[in-house]
C-alpha positions as CSV (number, residue, x, y, z in Angstrom):
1,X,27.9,2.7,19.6
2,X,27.7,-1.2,18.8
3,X,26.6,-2.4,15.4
4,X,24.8,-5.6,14.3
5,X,25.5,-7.4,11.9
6,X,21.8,-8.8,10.6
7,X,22.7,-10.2,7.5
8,X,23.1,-14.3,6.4
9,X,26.1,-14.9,5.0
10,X,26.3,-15.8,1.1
11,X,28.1,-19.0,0.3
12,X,27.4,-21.8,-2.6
13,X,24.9,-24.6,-1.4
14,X,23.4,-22.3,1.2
15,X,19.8,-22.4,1.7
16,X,17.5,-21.3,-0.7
17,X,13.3,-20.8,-1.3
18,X,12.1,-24.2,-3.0
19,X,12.4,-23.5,-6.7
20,X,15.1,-21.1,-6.7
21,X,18.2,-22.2,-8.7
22,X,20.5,-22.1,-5.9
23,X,23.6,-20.2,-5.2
24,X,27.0,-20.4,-7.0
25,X,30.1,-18.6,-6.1
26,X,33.2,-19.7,-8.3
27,X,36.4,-18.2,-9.6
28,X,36.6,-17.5,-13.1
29,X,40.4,-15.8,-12.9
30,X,42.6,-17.1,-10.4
31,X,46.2,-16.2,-9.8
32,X,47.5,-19.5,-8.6
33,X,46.7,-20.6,-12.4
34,X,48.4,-17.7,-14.4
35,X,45.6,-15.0,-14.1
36,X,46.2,-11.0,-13.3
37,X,43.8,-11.4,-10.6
38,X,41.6,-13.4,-8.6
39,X,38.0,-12.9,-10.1
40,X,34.3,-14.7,-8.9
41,X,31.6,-15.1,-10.7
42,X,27.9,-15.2,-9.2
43,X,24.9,-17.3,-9.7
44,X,22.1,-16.4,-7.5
45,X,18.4,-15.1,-7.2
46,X,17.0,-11.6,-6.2
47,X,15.1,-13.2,-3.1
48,X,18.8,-14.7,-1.7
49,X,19.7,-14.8,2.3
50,X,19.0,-11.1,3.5
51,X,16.9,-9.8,0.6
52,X,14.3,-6.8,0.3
53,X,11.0,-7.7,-1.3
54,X,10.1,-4.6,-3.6
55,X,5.8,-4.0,-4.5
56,X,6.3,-5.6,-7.8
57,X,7.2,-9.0,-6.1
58,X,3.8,-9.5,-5.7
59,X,1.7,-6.4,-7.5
60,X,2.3,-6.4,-11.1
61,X,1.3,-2.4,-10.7
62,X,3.5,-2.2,-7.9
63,X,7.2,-0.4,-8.1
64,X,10.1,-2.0,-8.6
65,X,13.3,-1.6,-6.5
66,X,15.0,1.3,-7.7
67,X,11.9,3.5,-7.3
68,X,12.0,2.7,-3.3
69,X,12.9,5.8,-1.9
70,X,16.3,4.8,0.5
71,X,14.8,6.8,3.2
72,X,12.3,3.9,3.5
73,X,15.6,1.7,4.4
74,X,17.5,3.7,6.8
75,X,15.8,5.2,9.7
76,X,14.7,4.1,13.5
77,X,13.6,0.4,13.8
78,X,12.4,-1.0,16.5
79,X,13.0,-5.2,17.3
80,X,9.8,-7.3,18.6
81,X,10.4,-10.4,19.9
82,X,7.9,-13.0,19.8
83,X,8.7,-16.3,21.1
84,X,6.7,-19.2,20.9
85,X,4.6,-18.4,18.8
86,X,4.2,-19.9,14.9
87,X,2.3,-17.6,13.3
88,X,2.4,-13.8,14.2
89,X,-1.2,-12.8,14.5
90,X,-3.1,-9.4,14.8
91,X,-3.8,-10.3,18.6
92,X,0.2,-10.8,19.2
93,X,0.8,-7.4,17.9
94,X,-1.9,-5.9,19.8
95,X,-0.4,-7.2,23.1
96,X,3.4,-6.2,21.9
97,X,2.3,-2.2,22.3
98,X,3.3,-1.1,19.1
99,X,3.5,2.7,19.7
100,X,1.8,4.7,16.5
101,X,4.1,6.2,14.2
102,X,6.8,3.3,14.0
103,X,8.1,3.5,10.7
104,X,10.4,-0.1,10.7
105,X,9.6,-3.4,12.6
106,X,12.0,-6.6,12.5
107,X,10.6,-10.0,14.0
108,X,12.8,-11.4,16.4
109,X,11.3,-15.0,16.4
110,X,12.2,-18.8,16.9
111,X,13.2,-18.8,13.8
112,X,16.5,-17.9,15.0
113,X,16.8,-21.4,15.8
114,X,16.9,-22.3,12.2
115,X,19.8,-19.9,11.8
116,X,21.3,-21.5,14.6
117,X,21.4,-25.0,13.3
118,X,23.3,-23.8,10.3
119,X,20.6,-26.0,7.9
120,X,21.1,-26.0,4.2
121,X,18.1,-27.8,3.7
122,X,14.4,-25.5,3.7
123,X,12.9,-25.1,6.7
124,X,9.1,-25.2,6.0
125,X,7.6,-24.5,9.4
126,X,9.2,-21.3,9.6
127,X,7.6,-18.9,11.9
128,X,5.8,-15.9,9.5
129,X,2.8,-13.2,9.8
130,X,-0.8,-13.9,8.8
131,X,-2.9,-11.7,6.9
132,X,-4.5,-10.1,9.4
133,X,-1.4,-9.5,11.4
134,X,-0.3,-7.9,8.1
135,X,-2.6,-5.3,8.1
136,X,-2.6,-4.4,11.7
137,X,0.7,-2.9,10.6
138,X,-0.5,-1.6,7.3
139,X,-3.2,0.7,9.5
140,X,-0.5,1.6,12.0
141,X,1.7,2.8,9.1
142,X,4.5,1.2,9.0
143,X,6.7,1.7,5.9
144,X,9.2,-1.6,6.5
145,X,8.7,-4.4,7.7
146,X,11.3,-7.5,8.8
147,X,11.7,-11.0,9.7
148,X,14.3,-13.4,10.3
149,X,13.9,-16.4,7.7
150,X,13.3,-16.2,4.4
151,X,9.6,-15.5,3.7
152,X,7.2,-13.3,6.2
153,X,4.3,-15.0,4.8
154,X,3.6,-18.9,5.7
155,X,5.1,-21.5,3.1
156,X,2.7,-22.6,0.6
157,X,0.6,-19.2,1.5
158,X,2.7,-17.0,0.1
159,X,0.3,-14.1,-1.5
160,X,-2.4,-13.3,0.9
161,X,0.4,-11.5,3.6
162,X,2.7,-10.2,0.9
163,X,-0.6,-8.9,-1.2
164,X,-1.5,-6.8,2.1
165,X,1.9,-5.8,2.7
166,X,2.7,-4.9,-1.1
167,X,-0.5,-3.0,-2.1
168,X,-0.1,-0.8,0.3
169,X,3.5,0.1,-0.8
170,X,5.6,-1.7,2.3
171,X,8.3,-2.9,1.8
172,X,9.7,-6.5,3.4
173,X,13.0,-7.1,4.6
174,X,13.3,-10.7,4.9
175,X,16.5,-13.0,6.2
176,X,18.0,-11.2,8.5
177,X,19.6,-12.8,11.8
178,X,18.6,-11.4,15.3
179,X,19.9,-14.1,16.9
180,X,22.5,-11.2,19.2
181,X,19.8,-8.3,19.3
182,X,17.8,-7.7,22.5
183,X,14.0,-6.2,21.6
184,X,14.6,-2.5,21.5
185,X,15.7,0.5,19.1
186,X,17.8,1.0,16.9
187,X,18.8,2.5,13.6
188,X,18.5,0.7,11.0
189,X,20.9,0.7,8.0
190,X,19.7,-1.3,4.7
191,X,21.5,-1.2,1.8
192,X,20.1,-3.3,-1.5
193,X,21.2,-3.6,-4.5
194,X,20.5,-1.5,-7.6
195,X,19.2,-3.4,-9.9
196,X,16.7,-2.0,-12.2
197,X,13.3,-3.1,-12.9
198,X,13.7,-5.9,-10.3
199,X,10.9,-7.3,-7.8
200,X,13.4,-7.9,-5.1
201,X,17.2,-7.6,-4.2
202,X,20.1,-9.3,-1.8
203,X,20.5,-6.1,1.0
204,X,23.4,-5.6,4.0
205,X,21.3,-4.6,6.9
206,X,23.1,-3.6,10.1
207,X,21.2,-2.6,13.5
208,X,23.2,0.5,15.2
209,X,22.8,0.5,18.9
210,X,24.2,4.8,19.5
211,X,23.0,4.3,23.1
């Protein structure tokens, strides 16, 4: 058994989505000063590094985290990789052979490259999935969907993918690094935070390889 590690790590000045306030990570108590312990505090937003987009992100009738089922997070995955390519399209998924009943799909893309570079500064011409390609998976049925930056919808287009995604009760598992996983199956471990009434929370996802 191998197991991937497919989340970003969380530091201070990493990179964020324009707009978001950023990401803070300081000590309030430390021992070196007199404290009992060493304690941090944390400044960030729901949609930081490896984060799950929850219905209500983008449907104000749609759920909120805590109401996702966690069978919808843990389960058989399978990894597509698409390279080349800057926008995923309904064609692209038609040639990759999806087989029916796949429950959980993570990109694989350039985008790896960003991850690669170790940027702190936005990326805009991330690889992502247009509408269309959106709801090919919607009619295959396919509960979770992931990709590996921090949007799977184009910048400055954010709605139309995540509005097919999100109505039909998807959710999106954005962020993650597949930099060291080969196309294939896997199980898929995805573990967000419970945060109540949220549209979105930071996850640790890990691929398991049992072959």
């Amino acid at each position: 058994m191998k197991i991937y590690d497919i989340s970003v790590p969380v530091y201070s000045g990493m990179v964020v989505w324009p707009g978001d306030g950023g990401v803070v990570i300081e000590r309030e108590s430390k021992i070196e000063a007199g404290d009992n312990a060493n304690v941090s505090h944390l400044s960030l937003g729901a949609h930081t590094g490896t984060h799950v987009d929850a219905p209500y992100h983008f449907i104000p009738e749609g759920v909120t985290l805590e109401q996702v089922p966690l069978e919808r997070f843990v389960g058989k995955a399978l990894v597509v990789e698409l390279r080349g390519v800057k926008t995923i399209t309904a064609a692209h998924l038609a040639a990759a052979g999806l087989p029916q009943g796949v429950q959980r799909v993570l990109f694989k893309t350039d985008n790896g490259d960003i991850w690669a570079r170790q940027e702190q500064a936005f990326e805009p011409g991330f690889v992502a999935l247009s509408p269309e390609a959106a709801q090919f998976l919607v009619d295959l049925g396919v509960g979770l969907v992931g990709i590996d930056y921090l949007s799977i919808a184009p910048f400055k287009q954010s709605r139309p993918t995540h509005e097919v995604l999100l109505s039909a009760g998807m959710v999106i598992l954005e962020g993650v690094d597949l930099r060291a996983v080969a196309a294939g199956w896997y199980t898929l471990y995805c573990l967000p935070l419970k945060l109540v009434g949220v549209d979105g929370a930071p996850a640790r996802a890990i691929l398991v390889d049992e072959a």
